[in-house]
Each structure stands twice: as C-alpha cells, then as structure tokens.
C-alpha atoms as a printed R data frame, in Angstrom:
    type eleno elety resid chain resno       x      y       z
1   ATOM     1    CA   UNK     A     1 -30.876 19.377 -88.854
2   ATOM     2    CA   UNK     A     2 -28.281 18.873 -85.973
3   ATOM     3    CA   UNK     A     3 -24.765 19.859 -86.108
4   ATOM     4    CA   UNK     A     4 -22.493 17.045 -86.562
5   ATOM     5    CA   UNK     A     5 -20.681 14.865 -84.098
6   ATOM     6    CA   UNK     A     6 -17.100 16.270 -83.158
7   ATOM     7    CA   UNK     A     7 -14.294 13.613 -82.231
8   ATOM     8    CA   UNK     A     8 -12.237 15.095 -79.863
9   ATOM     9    CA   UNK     A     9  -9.452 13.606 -78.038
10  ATOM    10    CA   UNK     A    10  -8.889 14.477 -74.061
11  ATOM    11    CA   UNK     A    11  -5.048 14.460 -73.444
12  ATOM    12    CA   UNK     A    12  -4.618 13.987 -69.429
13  ATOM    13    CA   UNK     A    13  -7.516 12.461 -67.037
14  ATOM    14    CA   UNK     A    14  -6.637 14.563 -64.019
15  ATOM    15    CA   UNK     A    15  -9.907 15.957 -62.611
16  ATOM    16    CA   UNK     A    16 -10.191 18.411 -65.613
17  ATOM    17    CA   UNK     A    17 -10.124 16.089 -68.287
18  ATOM    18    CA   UNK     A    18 -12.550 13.597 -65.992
19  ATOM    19    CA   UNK     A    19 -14.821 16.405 -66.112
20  ATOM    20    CA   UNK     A    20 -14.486 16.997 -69.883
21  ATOM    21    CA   UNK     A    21 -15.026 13.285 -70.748
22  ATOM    22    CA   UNK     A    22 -18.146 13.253 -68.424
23  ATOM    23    CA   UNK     A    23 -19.675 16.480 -70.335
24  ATOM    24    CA   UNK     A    24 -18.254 16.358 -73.553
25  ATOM    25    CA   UNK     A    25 -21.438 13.801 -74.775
26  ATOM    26    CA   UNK     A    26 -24.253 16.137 -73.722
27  ATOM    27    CA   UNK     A    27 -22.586 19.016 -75.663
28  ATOM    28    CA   UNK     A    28 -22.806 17.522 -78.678
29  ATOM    29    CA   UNK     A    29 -18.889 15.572 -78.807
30  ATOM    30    CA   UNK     A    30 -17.699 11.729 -79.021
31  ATOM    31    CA   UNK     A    31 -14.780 11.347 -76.916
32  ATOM    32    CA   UNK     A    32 -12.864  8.787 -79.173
33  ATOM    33    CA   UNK     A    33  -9.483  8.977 -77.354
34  ATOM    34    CA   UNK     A    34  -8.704  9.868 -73.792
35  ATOM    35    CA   UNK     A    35  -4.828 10.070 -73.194
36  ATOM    36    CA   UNK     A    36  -3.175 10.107 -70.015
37  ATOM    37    CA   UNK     A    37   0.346  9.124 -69.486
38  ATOM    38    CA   UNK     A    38   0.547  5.662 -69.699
39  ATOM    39    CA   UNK     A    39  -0.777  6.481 -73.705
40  ATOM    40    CA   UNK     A    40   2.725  8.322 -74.061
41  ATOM    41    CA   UNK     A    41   4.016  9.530 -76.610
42  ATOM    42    CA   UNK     A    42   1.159 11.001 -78.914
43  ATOM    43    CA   UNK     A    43   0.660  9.476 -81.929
44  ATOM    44    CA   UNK     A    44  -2.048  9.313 -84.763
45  ATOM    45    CA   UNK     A    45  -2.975  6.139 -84.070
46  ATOM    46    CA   UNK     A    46  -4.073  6.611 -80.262
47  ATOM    47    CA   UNK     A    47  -6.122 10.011 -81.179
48  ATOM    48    CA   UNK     A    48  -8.463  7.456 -83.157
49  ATOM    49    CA   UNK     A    49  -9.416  9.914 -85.277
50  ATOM    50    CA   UNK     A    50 -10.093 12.773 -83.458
51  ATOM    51    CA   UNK     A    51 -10.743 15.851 -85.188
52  ATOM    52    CA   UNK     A    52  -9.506 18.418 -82.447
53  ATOM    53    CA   UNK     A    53  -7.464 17.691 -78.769
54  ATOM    54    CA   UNK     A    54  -7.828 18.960 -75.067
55  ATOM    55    CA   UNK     A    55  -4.435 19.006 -73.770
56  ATOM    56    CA   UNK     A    56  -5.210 19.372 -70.157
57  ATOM    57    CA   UNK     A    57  -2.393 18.181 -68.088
58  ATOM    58    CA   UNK     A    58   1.054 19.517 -66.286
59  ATOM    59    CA   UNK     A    59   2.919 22.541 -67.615
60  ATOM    60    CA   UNK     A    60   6.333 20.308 -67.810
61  ATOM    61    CA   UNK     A    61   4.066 18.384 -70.360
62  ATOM    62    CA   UNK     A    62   2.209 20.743 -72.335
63  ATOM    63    CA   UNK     A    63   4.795 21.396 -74.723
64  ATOM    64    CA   UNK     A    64   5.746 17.594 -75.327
65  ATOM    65    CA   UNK     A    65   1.995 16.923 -75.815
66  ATOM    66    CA   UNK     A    66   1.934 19.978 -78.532
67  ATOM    67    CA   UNK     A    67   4.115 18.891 -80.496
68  ATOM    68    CA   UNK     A    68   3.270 15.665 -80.580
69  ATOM    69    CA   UNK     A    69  -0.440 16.168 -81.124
70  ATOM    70    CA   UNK     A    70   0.923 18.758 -84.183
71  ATOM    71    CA   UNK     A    71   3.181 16.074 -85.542
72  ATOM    72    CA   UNK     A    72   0.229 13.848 -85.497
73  ATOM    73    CA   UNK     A    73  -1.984 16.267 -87.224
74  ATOM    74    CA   UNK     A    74  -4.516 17.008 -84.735
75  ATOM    75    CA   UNK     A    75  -5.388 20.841 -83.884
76  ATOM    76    CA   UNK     A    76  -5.343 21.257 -80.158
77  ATOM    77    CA   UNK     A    77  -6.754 23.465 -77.637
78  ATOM    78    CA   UNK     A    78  -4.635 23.981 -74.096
79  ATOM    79    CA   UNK     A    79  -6.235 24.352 -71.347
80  ATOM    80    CA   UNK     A    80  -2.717 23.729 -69.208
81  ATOM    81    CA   UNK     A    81  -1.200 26.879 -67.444
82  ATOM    82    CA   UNK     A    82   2.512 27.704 -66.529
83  ATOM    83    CA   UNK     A    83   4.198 26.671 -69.896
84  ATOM    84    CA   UNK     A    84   3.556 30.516 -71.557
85  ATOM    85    CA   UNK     A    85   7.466 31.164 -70.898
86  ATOM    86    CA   UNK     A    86   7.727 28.448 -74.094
87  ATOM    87    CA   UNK     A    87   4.485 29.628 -75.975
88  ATOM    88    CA   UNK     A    88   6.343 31.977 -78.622
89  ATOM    89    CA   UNK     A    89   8.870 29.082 -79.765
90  ATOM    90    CA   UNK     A    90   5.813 26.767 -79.251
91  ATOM    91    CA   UNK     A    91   3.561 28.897 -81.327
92  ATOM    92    CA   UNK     A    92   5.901 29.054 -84.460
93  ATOM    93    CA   UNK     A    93   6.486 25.489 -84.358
94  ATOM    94    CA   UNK     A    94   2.853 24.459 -84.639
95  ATOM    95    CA   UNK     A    95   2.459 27.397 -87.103
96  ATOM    96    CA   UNK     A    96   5.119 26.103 -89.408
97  ATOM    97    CA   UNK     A    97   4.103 22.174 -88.911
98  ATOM    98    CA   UNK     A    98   1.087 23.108 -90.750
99  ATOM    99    CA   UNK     A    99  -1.011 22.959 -87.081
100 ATOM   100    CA   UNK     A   100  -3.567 25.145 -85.009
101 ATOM   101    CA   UNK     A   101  -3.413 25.437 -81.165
102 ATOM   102    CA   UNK     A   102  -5.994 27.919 -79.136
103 ATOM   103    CA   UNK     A   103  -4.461 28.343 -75.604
C-alpha cells in the first residue's frame, strides 16, 4: 500500500522553490499551488487545497507570508533565513491562530 499523495503549496519560485516544484512529484507530493508574488496576498483560495506550505522566499516576506498562510489555515514549513529577529512574536502568533510552522 503506498502512502498517500500530499498537496503542498510552494510559496516563492526563486531557484529554491523551482527546485522544490521540479522534485516534489518524485517524492511522493502534488504541487497544487505555487505562489510567487504576483499571487499576493495568501489566501485559502490560491493554496487550492494544500495540506502543508514551503515558504521559501525573502526574509522582508517571510513573516507576511506566515501569517497569511496561518490565517488561511495551512501549516507551513520556512525554509527563508534572516527573519529569526521576528520568530518569537511570529511563533506565538501562529501558536495562538490555531497554526503549525517548522522553521
């Protein structure tokens, strides 16, 4: 029996999340959204579903893209750097929105 199909949502096509949507099929995900920042802001609707994020784009927009992706409803890993001077005040807001981040 396989494991089942992940939807996951790329947020930011810089070479990163280029490489992520290239890869993401062969290990076993369905990219069903892939954000960049003409897609601004985050909102349910655009994730299409997606059952966890990659936020993967400029530390001046990592915490924008948190929150929205939180508001939205959709857990989110961060694979952005240079925003950690924000991640305790990030971290309790996506704690008390109900959300999950892995950074």
């Amino acid at each position: 029996m396989s494991a089942p199909v992940v939807r996951l949502a790329l947020v930011g096509l810089g070479r990163m999340g280029r490489q992520l949507q290239a890869l993401a099929p062969e290990r076993g995900f369905d990219v069903v959204a892939a954000l960049d920042v003409a897609d601004l802001p985050i909102t349910r609707d655009r994730l299409r579903g997606a059952d966890v994020a990659i936020e993967f784009t400029r530390p001046e927009a990592a915490v924008p893209n948190i929150r929205e992706l939180v508001a939205a409803g959709c857990p989110v890993v961060v694979g952005t750097t240079g925003w950690y001077d924000h991640l305790d005040t990030v971290a309790r807001e996506v704690e008390e929105g109900g959300g999950a981040m892995l950074w």
